[in-house]
N, C-alpha and C positions, 0 to 999 in steps of 0.2 A: 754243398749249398743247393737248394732249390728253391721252386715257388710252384703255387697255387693255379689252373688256370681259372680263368671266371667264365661261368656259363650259368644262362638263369634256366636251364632247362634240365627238370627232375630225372634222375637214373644217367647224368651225363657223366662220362670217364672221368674220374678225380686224380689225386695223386698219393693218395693215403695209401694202397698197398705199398705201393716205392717209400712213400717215409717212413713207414713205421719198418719193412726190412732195414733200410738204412741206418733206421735209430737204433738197431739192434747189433748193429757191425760198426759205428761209428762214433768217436766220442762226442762229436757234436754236429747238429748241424744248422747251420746259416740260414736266415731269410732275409735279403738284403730290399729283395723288390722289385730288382732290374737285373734280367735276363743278360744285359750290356754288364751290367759292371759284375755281377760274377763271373762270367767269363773273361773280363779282364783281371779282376782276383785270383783266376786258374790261373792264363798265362802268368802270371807275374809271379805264382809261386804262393802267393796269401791265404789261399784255399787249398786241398790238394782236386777239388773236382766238383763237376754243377750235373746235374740233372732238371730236365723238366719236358714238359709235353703244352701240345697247343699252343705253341707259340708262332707268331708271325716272321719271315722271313727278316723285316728289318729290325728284330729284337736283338736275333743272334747273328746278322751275318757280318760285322763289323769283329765281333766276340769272335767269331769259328775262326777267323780267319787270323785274330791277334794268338789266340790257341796254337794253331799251328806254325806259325811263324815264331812261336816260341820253344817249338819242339815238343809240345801238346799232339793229342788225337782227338778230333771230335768226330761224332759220328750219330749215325740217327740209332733207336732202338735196338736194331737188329745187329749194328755192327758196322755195315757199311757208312765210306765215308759222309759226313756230314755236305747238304746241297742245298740250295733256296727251297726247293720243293719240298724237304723236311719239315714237319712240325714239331718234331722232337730232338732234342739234341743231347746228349752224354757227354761231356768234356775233362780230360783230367790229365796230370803226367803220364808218359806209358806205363811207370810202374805200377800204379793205382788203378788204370782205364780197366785192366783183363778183368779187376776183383768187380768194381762197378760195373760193369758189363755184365758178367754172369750175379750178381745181385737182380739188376731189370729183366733179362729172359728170365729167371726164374720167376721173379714174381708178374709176368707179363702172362705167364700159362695161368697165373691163377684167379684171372679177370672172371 
């Protein structure tokens, strides 16, 4: 699952590399709308994983933290773990997080 961020300002970073690699490894993917409830979709098993960027800390930090407590990984872009200071977050089972991980560094070199 992902989402979109909004930005009215022309040449501003989108998400379109990330979803079209994803749509390309993935049988589907979700736009639910809320950064909250796909992350509780992850925990809870509904989803197998969320992506998305530019988001504000009280989008995901109720999510990161039901993630983890449910035996989830969230973590910002690069890998490390997920923090308030993040605008970016990856969230998924650990079986799934390695694949989604190296899906975003790849397509993050190709900005």
């Amino acid at each position: 699952a992902t989402g979109f961020p909004y930005s009215r300002r022309p040449g501003s970073e989108d998400n379109l590399n990330f979803f079209v690699a994803f749509f390309y490894r993935a049988l589907g993917i979700r736009r639910a709308g809320s950064a909250a409830l796909d992350l509780a979709y992850t925990a809870s098993g509904r989803i197998d994983g969320f992506w998305e960027l530019k988001l504000k800390p009280w989008d995901m930090a109720a999510g990161a933290i039901i993630v983890k407590k449910a035996g989830g990984i969230a973590s910002d872009f690069s890998g490390k773990p997920w923090t308030l200071t993040s605008d970016r977050i990856i969230a998924a089972n650990p079986e799934i997080f390695p694949q989604m991980l190296e899906v975003i560094k790849e397509n993050e070199r190709k900005k």
